[in-house]
C-alpha positions in Angstrom: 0.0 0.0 0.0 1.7 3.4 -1.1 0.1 6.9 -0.7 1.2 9.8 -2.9 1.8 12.8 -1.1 2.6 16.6 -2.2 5.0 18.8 -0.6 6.7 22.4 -1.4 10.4 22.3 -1.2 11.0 24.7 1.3 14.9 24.4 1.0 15.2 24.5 -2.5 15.6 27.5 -4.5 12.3 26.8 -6.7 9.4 27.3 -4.9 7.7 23.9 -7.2 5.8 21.1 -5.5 7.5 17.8 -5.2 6.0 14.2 -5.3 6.9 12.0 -2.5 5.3 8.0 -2.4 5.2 7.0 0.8 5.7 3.4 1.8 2.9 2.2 4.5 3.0 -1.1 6.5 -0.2 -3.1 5.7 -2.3 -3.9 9.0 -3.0 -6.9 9.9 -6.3 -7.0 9.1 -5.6 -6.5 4.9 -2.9 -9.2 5.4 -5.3 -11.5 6.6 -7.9 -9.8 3.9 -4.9 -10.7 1.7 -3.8 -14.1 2.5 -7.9 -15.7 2.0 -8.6 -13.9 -1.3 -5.1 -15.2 -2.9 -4.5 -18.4 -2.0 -5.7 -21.7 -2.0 -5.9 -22.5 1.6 -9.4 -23.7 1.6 -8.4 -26.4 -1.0 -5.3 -27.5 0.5 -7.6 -28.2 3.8 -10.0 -30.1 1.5 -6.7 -32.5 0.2 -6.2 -33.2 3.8 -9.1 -33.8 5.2 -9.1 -37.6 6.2 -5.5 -37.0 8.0 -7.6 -34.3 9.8 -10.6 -35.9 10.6 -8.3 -38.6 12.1 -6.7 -36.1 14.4 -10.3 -35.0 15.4 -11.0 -38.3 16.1 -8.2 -38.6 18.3 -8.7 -35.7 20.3 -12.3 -36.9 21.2 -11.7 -40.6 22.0 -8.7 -38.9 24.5 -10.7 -36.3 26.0 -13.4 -39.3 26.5 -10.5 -41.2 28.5 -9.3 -38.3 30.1 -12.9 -37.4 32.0 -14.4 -41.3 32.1 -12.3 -41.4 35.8 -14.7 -38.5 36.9 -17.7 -39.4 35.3 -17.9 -42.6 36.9 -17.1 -41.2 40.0 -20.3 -39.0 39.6 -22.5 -42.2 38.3 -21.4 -44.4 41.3 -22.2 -41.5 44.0 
């Protein structure tokens, strides 16, 4: 993202206006904006999807182990 700008020369001996392009930083926000609109991201998720559901899977069948110790403990009570 660039932004033109005018100036006078002050210092100079012509009193003409000068163009100056000034360089900005892109937020975060239009990088972001950026990245989804030009790549292929959603496709690449798409190609891996049965390695991800897998992980998923995973999770849930640990977080099952993980709170069957206290759910039992509740059911027996």
């Amino acid at each position: 993202m660039s932004t033109l700008t005018a100036t006078v020369a002050r210092y100079n001996r012509s009193p003409k206006v000068t163009g100056h392009r000034i360089l900005s930083k892109k937020s975060f926000l239009d990088r972001c904006c950026y990245f989804i609109e030009s790549t292929d991201w959603d496709e690449k998720i798409i190609r891996q999807e049965k390695w991800i559901n897998s992980i998923c899977l995973s999770f849930v069948i640990l977080s099952a182990l993980y709170f069957a110790p206290v759910l039992m403990l509740s059911l027996l009570k």
